[in-house]
C-alpha positions as CSV (number, residue, x, y, z in Angstrom):
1,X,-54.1,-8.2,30.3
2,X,-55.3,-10.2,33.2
3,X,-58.9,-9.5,34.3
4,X,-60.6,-10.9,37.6
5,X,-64.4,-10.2,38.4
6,X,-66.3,-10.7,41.6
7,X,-69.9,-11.8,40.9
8,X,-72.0,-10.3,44.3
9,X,-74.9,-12.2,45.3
10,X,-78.3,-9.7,44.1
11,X,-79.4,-10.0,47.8
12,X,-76.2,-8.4,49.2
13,X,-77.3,-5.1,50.8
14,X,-75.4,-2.1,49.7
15,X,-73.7,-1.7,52.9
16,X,-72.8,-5.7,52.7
17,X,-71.4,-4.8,48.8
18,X,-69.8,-2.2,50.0
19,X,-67.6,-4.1,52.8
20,X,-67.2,-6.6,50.4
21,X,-65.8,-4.4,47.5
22,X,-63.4,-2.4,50.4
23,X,-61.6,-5.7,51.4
24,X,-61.5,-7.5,47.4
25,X,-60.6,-3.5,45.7
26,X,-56.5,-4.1,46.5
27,X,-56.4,-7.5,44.9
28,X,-58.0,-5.4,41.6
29,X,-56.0,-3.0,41.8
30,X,-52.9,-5.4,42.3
31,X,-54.1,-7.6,39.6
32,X,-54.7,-4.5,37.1
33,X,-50.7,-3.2,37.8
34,X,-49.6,-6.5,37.3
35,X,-51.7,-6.5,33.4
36,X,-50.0,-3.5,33.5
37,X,-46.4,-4.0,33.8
38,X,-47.0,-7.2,31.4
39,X,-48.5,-4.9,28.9
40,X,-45.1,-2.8,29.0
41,X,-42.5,-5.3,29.7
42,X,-44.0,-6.7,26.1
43,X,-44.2,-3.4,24.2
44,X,-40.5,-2.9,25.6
45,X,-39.4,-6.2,23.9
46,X,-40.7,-5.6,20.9
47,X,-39.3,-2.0,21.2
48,X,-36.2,-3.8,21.7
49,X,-36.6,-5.5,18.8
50,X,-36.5,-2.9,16.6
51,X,-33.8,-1.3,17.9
52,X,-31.3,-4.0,17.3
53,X,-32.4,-4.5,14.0
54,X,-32.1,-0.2,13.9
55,X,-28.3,-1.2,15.3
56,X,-27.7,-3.3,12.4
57,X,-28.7,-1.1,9.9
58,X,-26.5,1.7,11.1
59,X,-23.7,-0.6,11.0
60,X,-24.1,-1.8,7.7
61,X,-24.2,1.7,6.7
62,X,-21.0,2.6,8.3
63,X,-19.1,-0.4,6.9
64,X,-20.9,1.0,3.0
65,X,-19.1,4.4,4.5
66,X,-15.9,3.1,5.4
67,X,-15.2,0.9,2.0
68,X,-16.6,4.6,-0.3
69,X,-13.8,6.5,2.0
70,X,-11.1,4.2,1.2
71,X,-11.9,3.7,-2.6
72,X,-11.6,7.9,-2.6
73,X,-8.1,7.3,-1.0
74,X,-6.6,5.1,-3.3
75,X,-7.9,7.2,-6.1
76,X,-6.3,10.0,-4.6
77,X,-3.4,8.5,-3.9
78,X,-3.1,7.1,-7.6
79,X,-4.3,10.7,-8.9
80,X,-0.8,12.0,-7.1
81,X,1.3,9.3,-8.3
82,X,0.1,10.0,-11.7
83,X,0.5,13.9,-11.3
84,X,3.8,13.3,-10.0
85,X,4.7,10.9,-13.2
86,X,3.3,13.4,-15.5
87,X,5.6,16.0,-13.9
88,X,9.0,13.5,-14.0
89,X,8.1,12.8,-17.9
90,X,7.9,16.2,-19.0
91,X,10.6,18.0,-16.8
92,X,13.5,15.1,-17.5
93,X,15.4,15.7,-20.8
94,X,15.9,12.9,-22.5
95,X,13.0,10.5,-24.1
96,X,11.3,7.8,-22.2
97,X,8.7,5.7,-23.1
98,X,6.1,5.3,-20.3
99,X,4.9,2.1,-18.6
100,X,2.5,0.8,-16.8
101,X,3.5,-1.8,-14.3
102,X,1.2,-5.3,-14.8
103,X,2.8,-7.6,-12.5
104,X,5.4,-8.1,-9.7
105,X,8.0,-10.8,-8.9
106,X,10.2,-10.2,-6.1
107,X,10.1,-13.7,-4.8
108,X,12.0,-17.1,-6.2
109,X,14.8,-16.9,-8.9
110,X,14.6,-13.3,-10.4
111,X,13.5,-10.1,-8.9
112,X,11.4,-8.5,-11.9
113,X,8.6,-6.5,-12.9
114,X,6.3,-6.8,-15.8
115,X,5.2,-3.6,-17.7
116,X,2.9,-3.3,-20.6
117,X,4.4,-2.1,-23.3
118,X,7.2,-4.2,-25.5
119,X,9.1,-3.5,-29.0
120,X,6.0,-2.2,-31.1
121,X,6.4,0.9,-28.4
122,X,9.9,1.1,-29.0
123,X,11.4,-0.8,-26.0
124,X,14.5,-3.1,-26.4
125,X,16.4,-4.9,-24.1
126,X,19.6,-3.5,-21.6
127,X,17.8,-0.4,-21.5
128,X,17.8,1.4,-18.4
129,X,13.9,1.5,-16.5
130,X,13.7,4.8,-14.4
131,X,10.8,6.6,-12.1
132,X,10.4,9.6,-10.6
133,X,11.9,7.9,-7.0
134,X,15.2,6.7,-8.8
135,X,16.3,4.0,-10.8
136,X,14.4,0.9,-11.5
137,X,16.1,-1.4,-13.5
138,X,16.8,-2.6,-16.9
139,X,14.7,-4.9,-19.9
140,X,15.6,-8.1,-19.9
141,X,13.6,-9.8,-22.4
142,X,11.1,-8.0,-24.8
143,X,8.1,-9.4,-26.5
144,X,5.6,-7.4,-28.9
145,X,3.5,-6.0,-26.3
146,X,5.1,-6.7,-22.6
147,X,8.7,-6.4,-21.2
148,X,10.2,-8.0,-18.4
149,X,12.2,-5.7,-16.2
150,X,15.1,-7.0,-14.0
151,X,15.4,-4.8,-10.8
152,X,18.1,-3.1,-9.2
153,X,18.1,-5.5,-6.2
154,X,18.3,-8.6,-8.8
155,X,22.2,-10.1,-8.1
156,X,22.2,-10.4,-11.6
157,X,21.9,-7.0,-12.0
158,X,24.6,-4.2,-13.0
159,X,25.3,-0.4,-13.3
160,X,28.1,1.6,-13.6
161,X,27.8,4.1,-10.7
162,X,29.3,6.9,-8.8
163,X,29.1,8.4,-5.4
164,X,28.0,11.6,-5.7
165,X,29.6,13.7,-3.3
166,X,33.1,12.3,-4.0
167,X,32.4,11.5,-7.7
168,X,34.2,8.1,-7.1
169,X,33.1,5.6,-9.5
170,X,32.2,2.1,-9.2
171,X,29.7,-1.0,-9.9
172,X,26.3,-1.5,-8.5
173,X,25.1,-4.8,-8.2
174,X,21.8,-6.1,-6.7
175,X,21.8,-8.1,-3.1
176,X,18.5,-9.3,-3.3
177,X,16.1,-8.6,-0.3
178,X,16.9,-8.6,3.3
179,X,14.5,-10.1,5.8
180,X,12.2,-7.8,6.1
181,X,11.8,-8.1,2.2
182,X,13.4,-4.6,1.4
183,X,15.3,-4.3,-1.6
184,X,19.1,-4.1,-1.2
185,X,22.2,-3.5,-3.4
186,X,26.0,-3.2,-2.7
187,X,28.5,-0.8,-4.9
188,X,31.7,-2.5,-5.1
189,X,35.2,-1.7,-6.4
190,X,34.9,1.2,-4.2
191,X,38.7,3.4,-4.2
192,X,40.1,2.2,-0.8
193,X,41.6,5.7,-0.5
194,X,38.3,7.3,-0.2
195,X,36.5,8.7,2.0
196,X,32.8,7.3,1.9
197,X,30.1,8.4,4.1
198,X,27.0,6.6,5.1
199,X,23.8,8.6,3.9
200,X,26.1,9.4,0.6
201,X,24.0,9.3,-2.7
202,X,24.9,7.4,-5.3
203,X,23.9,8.1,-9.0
204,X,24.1,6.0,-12.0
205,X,27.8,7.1,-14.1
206,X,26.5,7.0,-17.7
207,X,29.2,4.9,-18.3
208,X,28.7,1.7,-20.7
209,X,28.8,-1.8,-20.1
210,X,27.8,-4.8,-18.6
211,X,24.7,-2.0,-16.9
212,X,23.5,-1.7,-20.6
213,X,22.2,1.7,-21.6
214,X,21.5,4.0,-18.5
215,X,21.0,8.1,-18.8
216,X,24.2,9.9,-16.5
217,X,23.0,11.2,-13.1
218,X,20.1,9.3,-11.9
219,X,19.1,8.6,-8.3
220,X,20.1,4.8,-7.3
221,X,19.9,4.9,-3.4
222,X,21.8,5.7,-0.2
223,X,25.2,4.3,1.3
224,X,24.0,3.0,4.5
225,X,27.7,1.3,5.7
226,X,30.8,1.1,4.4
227,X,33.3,-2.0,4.4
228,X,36.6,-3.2,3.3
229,X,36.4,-5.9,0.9
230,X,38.3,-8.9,1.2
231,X,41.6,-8.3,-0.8
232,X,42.1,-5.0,0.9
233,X,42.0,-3.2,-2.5
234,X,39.1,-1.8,-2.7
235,X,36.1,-0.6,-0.3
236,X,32.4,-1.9,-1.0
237,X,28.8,-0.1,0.4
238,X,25.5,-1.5,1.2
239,X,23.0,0.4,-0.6
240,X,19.5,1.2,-0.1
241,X,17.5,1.8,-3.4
242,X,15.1,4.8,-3.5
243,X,12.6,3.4,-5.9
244,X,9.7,1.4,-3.9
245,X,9.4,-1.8,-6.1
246,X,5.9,-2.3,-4.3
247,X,4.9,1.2,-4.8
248,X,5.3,1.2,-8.3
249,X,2.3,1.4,-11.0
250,X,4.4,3.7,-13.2
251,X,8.0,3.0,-14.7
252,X,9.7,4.6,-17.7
253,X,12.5,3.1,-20.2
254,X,15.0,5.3,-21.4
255,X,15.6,5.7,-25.5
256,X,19.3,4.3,-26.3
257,X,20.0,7.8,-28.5
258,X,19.3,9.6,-24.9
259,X,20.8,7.3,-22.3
260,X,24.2,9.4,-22.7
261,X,22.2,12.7,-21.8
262,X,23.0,14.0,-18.2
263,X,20.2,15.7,-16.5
């Protein structure tokens, strides 16, 4: 705080220190606002100061809050998944061996999955891999503790199928993923005579063959258009698979002694 201090000559009368004080007592009391306002302005910086570093606090402590409320979502999200799998397993009447999924490839050469189990659980290869959305795929190549599953959308890929509603039989076959990287498949050798509708469902046949082993009756995907192939013989339809590759933890392979069993 600023101070100034007029010194009056001793001699001064007090009516001479009295005229002098009247004409000097603005300047003080100018000078002593201005120490004033200083004195404020600094306590409101350093106020300031500590409200900034208040700011940052509270936004830490959000950001803590956001990540705890997402962790809870994804465990409740995988608590329904595995509620929903728990329900599948036990209400579907054949024998599957569950499996967790350990790793994705839906890029390159092969569109496959990983799961964790292999032939000391049981699982051997051409078996049909199933979950609660539909069918998955089918083994491929087995090892002790891991299997590779090839998926529905794979070209290399095939099941004997029919469409549902008209229980018309024919051959699904994987067509890789479109640009949006969806899975897609195709059902050919379609009866040309047939009426097929777009939303139709098609359903695996139970049928052997080149498919492997797969149970009668379960969910493949959706007829999303119809065409006429090229020899005029036969109709094919784009499909749309109802099990979510990327939304998959949980897959189960199907026991050859059940795979005939229809739901």
């Amino acid at each position: 705080m600023l101070v100034v201090a007029f010194v009056l000559p001793a001699s001064l009368s007090l009516k001479g220190k009295g005229a002098v004080r009247g004409v000097v007592a603005p300047a003080e009391r100018g000078t002593s606002g201005l120490g004033q306002r200083l004195a404020e302005a600094v306590s409101a910086i350093r106020g300031m100061g500590g409200a900034v570093e208040k700011t940052r606090e509270l936004s830490h402590d959000l950001v803590r809050i956001q990540a705890r409320l997402s962790q809870l979502a994804d465990v409740e999200e995988d608590n329904r998944r595995l509620r929903k799998a728990f329900k599948f397993h036990h209400q579907t009447p054949f024998s599957m061996i569950p499996c967790d999924v350990i790793s994705r490839n839906i890029s390159g050469w092969w569109n496959t999955v990983r799961i964790g189990k292999g032939s000391a659980a049981g699982i051997r290869e051409n078996h049909a891999v199933i979950s609660p959305d539909g069918f998955v795929g089918k083994t491929i190549e087995v090892s002790k503790r891991t299997a590779e599953v090839l998926l529905v959308c794979d070209p290399a890929c095939r099941v004997s199928a029919k469409v549902e509603r008209a229980n018309i039989f024919g051959l699904v076959r994987g067509g890789g993923v479109d640009l949006k990287g969806h899975p897609i498949a195709r059902m050919d050798f379609i009866d040309k005579d047939t009426k097929v509708l777009e939303g139709d469902a098609v359903v695996t046949s139970g049928l052997s063959g080149e498919g492997g082993v797969s149970p009668k009756g379960v969910h493949i995907g959706y007829i999303v258009k119809v065409h006429q192939d090229g020899s005029g013989l036969f109709q094919y339809a784009e499909i749309a698979p109802s099990a979510t590759v990327s939304l998959l933890d949980y897959v189960f392979v199907v026991s050859a002694s059940d795979a005939e069993v229809e739901p």
